[in-house]
C-alpha positions as CSV (number, residue, x, y, z in Angstrom):
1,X,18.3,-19.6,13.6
2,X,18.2,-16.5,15.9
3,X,19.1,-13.1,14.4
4,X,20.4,-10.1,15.9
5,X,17.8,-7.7,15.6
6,X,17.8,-3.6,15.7
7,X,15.5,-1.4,15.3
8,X,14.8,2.5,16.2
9,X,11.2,3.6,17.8
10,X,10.0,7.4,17.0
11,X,10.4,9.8,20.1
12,X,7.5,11.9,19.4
13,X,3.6,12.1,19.6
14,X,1.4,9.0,20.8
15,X,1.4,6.0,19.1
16,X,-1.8,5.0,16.8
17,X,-3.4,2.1,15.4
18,X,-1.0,2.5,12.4
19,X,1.9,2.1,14.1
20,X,0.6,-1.0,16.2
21,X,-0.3,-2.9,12.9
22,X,2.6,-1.7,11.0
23,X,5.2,-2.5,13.7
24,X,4.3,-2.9,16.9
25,X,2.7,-6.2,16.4
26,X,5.6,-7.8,14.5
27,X,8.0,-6.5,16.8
28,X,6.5,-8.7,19.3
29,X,6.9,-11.6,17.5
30,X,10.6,-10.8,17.0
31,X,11.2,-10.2,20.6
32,X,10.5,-14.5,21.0
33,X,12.8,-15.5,18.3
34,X,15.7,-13.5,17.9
35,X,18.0,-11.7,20.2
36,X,16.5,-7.9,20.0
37,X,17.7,-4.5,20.4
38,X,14.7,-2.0,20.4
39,X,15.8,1.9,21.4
40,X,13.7,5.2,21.1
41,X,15.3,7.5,18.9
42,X,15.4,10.6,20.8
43,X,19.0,11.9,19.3
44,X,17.8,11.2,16.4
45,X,14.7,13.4,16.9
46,X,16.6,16.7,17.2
47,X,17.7,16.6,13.7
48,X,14.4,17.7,13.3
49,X,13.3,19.2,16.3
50,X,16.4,21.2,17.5
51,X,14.6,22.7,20.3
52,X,12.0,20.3,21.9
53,X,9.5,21.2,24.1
54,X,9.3,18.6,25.7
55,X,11.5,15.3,24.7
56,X,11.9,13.4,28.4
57,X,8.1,13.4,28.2
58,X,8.0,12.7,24.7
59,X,10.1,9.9,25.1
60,X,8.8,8.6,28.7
61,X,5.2,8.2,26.8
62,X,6.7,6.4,23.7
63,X,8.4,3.9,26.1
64,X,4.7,3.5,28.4
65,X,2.7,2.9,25.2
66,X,5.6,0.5,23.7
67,X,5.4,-1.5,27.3
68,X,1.5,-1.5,27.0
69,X,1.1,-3.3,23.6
70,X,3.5,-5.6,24.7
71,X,7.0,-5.2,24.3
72,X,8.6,-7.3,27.3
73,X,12.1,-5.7,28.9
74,X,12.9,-9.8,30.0
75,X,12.5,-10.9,26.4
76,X,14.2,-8.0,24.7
77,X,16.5,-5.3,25.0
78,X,14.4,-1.6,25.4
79,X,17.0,1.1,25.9
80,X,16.8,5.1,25.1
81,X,19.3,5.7,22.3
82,X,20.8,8.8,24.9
83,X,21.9,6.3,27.5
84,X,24.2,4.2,25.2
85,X,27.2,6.9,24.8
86,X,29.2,4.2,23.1
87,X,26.6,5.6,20.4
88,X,27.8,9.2,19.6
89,X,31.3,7.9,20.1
90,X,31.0,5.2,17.4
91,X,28.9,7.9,15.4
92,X,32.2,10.2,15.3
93,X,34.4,7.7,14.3
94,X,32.2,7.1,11.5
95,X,31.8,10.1,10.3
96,X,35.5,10.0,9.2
97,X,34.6,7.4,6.6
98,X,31.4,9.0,5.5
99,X,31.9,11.1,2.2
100,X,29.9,14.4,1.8
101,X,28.9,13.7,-1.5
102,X,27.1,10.4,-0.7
103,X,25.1,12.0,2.3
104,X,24.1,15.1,0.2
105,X,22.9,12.4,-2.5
106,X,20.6,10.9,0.5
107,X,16.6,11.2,-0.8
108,X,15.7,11.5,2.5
109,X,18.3,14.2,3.1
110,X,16.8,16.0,0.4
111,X,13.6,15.9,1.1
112,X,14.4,17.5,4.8
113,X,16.2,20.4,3.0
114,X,13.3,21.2,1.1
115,X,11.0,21.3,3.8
116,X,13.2,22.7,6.4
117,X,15.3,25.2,4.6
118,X,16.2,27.0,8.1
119,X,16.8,24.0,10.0
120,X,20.0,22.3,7.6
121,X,21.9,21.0,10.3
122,X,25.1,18.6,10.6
123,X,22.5,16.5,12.2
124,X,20.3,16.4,9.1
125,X,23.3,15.6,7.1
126,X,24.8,13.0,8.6
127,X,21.5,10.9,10.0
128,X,22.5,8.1,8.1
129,X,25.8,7.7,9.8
130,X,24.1,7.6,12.8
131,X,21.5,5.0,12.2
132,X,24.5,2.9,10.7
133,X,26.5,3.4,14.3
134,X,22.7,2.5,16.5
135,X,22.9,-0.8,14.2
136,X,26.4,-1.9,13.9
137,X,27.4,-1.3,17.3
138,X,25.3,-4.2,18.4
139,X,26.7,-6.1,15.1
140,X,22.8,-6.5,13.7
141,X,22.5,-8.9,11.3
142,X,18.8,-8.2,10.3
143,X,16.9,-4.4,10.5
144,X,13.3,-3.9,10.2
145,X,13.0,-1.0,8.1
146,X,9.9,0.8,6.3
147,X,10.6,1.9,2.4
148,X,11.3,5.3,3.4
149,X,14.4,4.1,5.1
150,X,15.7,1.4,2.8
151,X,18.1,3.9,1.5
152,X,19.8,4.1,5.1
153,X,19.9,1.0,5.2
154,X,21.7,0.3,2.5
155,X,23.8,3.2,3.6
156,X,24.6,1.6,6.5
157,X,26.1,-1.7,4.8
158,X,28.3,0.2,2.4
159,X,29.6,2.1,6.2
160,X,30.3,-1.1,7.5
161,X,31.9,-2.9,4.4
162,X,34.1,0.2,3.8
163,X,34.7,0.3,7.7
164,X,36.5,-3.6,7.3
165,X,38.3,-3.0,4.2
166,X,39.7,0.4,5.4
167,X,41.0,-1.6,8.3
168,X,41.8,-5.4,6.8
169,X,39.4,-6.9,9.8
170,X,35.8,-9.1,8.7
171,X,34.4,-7.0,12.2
172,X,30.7,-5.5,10.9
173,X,28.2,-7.7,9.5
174,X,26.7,-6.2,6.3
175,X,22.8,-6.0,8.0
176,X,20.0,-6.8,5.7
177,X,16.4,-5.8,5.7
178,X,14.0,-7.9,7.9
179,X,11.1,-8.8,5.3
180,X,7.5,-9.0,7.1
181,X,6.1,-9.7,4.2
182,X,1.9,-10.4,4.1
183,X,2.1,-10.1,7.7
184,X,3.1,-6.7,7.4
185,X,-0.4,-4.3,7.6
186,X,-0.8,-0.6,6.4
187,X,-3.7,0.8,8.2
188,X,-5.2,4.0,6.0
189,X,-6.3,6.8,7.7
190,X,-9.7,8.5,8.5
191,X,-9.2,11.4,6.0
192,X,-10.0,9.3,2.8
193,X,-6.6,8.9,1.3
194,X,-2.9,7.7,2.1
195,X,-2.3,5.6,5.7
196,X,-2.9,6.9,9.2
197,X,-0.1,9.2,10.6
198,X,0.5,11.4,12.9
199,X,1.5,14.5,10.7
200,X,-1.8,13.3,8.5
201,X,-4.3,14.3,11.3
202,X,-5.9,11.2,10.5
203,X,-5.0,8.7,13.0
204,X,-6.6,6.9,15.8
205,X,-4.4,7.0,18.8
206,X,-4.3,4.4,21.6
207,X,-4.7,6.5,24.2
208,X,-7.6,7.9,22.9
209,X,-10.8,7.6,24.7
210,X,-14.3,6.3,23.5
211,X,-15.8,9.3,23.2
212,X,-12.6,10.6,20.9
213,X,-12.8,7.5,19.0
214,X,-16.1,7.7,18.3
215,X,-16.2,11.7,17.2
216,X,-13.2,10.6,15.2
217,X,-14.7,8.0,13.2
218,X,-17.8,9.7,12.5
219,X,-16.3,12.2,10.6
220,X,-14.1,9.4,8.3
221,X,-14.7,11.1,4.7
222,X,-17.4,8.8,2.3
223,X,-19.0,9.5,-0.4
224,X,-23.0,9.5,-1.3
225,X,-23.0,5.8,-1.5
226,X,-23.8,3.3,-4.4
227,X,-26.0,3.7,-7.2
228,X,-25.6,0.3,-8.8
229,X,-25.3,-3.3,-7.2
230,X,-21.5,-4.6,-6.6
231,X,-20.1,-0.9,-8.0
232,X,-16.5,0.0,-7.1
233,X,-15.6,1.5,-4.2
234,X,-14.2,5.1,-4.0
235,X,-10.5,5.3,-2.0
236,X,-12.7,6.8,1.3
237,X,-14.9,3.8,1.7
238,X,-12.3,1.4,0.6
239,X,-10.4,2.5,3.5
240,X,-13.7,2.2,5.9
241,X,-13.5,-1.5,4.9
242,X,-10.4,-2.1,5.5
243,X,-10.3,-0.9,8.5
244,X,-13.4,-2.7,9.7
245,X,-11.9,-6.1,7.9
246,X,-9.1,-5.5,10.5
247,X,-10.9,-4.3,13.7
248,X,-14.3,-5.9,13.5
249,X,-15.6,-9.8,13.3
250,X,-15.6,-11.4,10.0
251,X,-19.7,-11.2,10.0
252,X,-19.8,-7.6,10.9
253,X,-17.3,-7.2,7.6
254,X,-19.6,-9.0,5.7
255,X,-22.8,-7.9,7.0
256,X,-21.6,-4.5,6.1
257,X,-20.3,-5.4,2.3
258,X,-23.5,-7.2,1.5
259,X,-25.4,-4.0,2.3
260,X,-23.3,-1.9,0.2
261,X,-23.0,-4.0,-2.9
262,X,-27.4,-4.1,-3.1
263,X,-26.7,-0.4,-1.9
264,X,-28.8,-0.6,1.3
265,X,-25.8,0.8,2.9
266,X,-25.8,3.6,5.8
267,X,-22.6,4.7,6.0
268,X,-23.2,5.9,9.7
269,X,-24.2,2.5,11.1
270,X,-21.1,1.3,9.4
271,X,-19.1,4.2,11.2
272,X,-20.8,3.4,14.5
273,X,-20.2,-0.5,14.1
274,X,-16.6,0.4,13.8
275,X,-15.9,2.6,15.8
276,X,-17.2,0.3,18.9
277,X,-15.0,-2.0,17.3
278,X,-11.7,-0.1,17.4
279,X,-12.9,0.9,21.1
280,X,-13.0,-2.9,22.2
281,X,-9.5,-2.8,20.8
282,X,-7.8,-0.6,22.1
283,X,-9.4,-0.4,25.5
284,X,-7.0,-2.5,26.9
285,X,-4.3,-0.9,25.8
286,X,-5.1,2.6,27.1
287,X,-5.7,0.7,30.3
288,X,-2.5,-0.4,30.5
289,X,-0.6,2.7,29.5
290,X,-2.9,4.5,32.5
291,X,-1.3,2.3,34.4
292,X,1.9,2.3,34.0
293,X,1.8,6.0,33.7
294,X,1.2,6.4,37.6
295,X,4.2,3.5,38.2
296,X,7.4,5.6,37.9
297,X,9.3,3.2,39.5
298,X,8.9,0.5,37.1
299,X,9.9,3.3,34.2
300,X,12.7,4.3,36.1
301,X,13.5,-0.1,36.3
302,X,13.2,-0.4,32.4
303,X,15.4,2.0,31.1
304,X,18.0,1.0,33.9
305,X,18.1,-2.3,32.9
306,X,17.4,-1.8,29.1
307,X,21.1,0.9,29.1
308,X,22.9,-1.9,31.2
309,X,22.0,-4.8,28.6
310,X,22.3,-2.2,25.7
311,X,26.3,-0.8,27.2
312,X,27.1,-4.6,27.2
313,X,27.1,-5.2,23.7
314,X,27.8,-1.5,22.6
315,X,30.9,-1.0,25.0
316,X,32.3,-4.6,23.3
317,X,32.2,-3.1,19.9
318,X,33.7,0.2,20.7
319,X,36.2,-1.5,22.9
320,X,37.4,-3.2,19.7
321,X,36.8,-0.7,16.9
322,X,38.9,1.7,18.7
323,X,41.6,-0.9,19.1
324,X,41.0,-1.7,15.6
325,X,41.3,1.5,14.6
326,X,44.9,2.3,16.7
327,X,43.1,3.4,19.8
328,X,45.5,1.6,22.8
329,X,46.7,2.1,26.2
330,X,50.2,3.2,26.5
C-alpha cells in the first residue's frame, strides 16, 4: 500500500557520508513506493541562523548534491519549503491552537535556549508548529524522522488531532514515524567518538576530493594497537571497522580484522585501504554534483516543477482548512 510520505532536508553545509547512509539512501527507496514529498528546510534554517550568509547558495547546493545521489524530481516531489506559501499561511493558523506551555516544554526547544541564549526567537519557539504545517498540509500519513525529532513528531499529531476536534471534521491524518529499521545505518565519524556530522568536524563530505579524503582519513584517531590476540577494540578503531565493513569489500574487512586480532595490524595501511575505498565511492557522486553545478537551467527546471507539484496538494488543504475554519467568499 503506498504511503504519503514527508520529510524536511537540512539547508546548510554539504552533505557527507553520514547523511547518505543515514537518509539519503533510504529516501531513494521511498521515492519508488510511496507517493513523496521531500523539501529543503530553508525557513526552518533561520530559527537558527537569523542572518545567513549565504542561504540561496546554501540551499542551491543541498538540492545539487540531493539530485547527485539520486533523488529523481519524475519519481518524487523535490520543492524548497520557501516556494510553498500555503506553508506559512497554514503555519499561522496553527499557531492559534498551539499552547505556550507545550512549546516551552519542547526538549529540543530547550536545548536551543541553552545554547543560543541571544538568539530566543518566535521562530525557535514555535518550530514545532511549523514542521506540523510542512507535514499536514500534504496530509502525510508516514514521516521519516531521526530520535532527535520524534518529539515533533509527536507534536505534530496531537496539532492535527486537536485541529479535527476543535472543528468536528476527521480532515488531518494523525502521521506516524516511518521505521527504517536494520536498514537504517549510523556512520561514526573520523574523530574517535559519536557519528559523523557536520558540527563534529568529523565528517567525510561528498564533494570532497581525493586528496581531502585521503589527509582526512589519515588522521582518524587510533590507538597503539593490540597487545593480545582477539583483544577488544577501543571506540576509535571500532569506528575504523565499521566504516571499512561499509565502504570496502568483504575480504578487505576481513583481511584487515585478521591482522588485528594476531596484532600484526598497521593501522596506516588500514587508513590507506579505506580511504581509496571511500574515494571509489564517492567519486561518482562528486562527479555528478560538478555537473550539475554548471547546468543552471536544469536547477532552475527542478524547483519549478517540484513548487508546482508541491502548491497542488498544499493549496487543496489550505483551500479547505480555511473553509473549515469559517474562511468563505462573500
Amino acid at each position: 500500500m503506498s504511503e504519503i510520505i514527508v520529510s524536511g532536508i537540512r539547508s546548510t553545509g554539504n552533505l557527507h557520508l553520514g547523511n547518505y547512509f543515514g537518509a539519503i539512501q533510504n529516501f531513494l527507496k521511498l521515492q519508488e513506493q510511496h507517493e513523496c514529498y521531500f523539501f529543503i528546510a530553508d525557513f526552518h534554517s533561520l530559527t537558527t541562523h537569523p542572518t545567513p550568509s549565504d542561504l540561496y547558495g546554501n540551499t542551491r547546493q543541498v538540492l545539487i548534491e540531493y539530485l547527485a545521489c539520486g533523488l529523481d524530481p519524475e519519481k518524487c516531489t523535490l520543492y524548497r519549503q520557501s516556494d510553498i506559501h500555503e506553508i506559512p499561511e497554514l503555519y499561522l493558523l496553527l499557531n492559534m491552537n498551539a499552547y505556550l506551555g507545550e512549546l516551552e516544554r519542547c526538549t529540543t526547544f530547550k536545548e536551543k535556549a541553552r545554547k543560543q541564549p541571544n538568539n530566543i526567537n518566535a521562530g525557535l519557539l514555535t518550530y514545532p508548529v511549523l514542521m506540523a504545517a510542512d507535514i499536514i498540509i500534504h496530509k502525510a500519513t508516514k514521516v521519516p524522522v531521526g530520535k532527535d525529532q520524534e518529539q515533533h513528531l509527536e507534536m505534530t499529531r496531537n496539532f492535527a488531532a486537536r485541529f479535527n476536534r476543535m472543528y468536528g471534521v476527521n480532515y488531518f491524518p494523525e502521521p506516524v514515524a516511518y521505521n527504517f529499521g536494520e536498514q537504517l545505518i549510523k556512520i561514526p565519524g573520523l574523530d574517535g567518538s559519536g557519528k559523523m556530522g557536520k558540527s563534529e568536524g568529523n565528517a567525510i563530505n561528498l564533494i570532497d576530493d581525493p586528496d581531502t579524503i585521503r589527509k582526512k582519513v589519515m588522521k582518524a584517531v587510533t590507538d597503539t594497537g593490540p597487545t593480545e590476540p582477539n583483544q577488544p577494540m577501543t571506540e576509535p578503531i571500532a569506528n575504523l571497522f565499521t566504516l571499512m565493513k561499509i565502504m570496502s569489500s568483504p575480504e578487505t574487512y576481513q583481511y584487515f580484522l585478521d591482522r588485528y586480532n594476531d596484532c600484526s595490524i598497521r593501522y596506516g595501511e588500514m587508513k590507506k585501504q579505506l580511504a581509496e575505498d571511500i574515494i571509489v565511492f564517492t567519486q561518482p557522486i562528486r562527479e555528478k554534483i560538478l555537473s550539475l553545478s554548471s547546468n543552471q537551467t536544469y536547477l532552475k527546471k527542478v524547483v519549478q516543477v517540484g513548487a508546482e507539484k508541491a502548491r497542488v496538494s498544499a493549496s487543496k488543504t489550505l483551500r479547505e482548512v480555511r473553509e473549515i475554519i469559517g474562511f468563505k467568499d462573500f
